[in-house]
C-alpha positions, 0 to 999 in steps of 0.5 A: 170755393169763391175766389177774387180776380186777383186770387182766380189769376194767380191760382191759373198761374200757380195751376199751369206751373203743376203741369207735367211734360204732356198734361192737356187742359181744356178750357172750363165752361162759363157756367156750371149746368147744375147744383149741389146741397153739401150736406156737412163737412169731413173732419181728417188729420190731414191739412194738404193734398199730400198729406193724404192717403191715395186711398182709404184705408180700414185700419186708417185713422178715425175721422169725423163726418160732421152733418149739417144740423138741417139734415139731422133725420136723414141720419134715421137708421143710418146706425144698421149699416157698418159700412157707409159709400161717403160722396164728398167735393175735391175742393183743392182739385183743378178741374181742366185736365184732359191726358195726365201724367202719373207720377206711378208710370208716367205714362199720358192717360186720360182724366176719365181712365184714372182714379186721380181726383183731378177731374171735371167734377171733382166728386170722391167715393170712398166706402167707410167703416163705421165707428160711431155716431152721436148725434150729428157726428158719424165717426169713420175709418177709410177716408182719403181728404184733406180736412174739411172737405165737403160732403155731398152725399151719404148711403150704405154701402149696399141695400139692404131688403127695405131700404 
């Protein structure tokens, strides 16, 4: 997300009033090192971070993977494997946390011992089922984002011989 001055300094403001007792925050590089090609958009009933499950769920409502058109013949196949690993960007997530407090126990642990989606590099990984597809649109169950979350990557869950 590409954010003005004026918006990048009230969204530090807003980020330094979301620290709990004891949270450390590193200051973020000037620049990225690489990349990402989003390959579409998550579709999910869910509008805020709060919303969300904390983690996917089989029995979880259907949401749709929205892939953008360019990569229409990756999808190639793709209908053999119930079960897909979905890679997708926490957009909403600040990226400068180093020792969190989870509101589970309290406890200051560092950003790299927990599953919280605040991180460096806020990639998810959630292995859904899937429901359907037509054309572009994978339906899915197992998801945890907010709605229009971007997809970075799609794969099945394992390798099958040949693939």
């Amino acid at each position: 997300m590409h954010r003005t001055g004026n918006e990048a300094t009230v969204a530090l403001a807003e980020a330094a009033a979301d620290l709990r007792s004891g949270e450390v925050t590193v200051d973020l590089p000037a620049q990225t090192d690489a990349g990402v090609y989003f390959i579409g958009v998550i579709h999910t009933p869910w509008a805020r971070r709060e919303d969300c499950p904390h983690r996917g769920r089989r029995d979880g409502p259907v949401c749709t993977i929205e892939v953008d058109p360019r990569w229409r013949e990756a999808l190639t196949g793709i209908e053999e494997h119930p079960r897909l690993q979905v890679l997708y960007w926490m957009h909403l997530s600040r990226r400068d946390l180093v020792l969190q407090r989870p509101r589970r126990n309290g406890l200051l642990i560092g950003t790299f011992a927990l599953r919280s989606p605040v991180r460096p590099n806020p990639i998810a990984s959630s292995v859904v089922d899937l429901v359907g597809i037509e054309g572009i649109m994978l339906s899915v169950r197992g998801l945890d984002c907010v709605d229009g979350t971007r997809l970075i990557d799609l794969r099945p869950e394992h390798a099958t011989p040949g693939t």
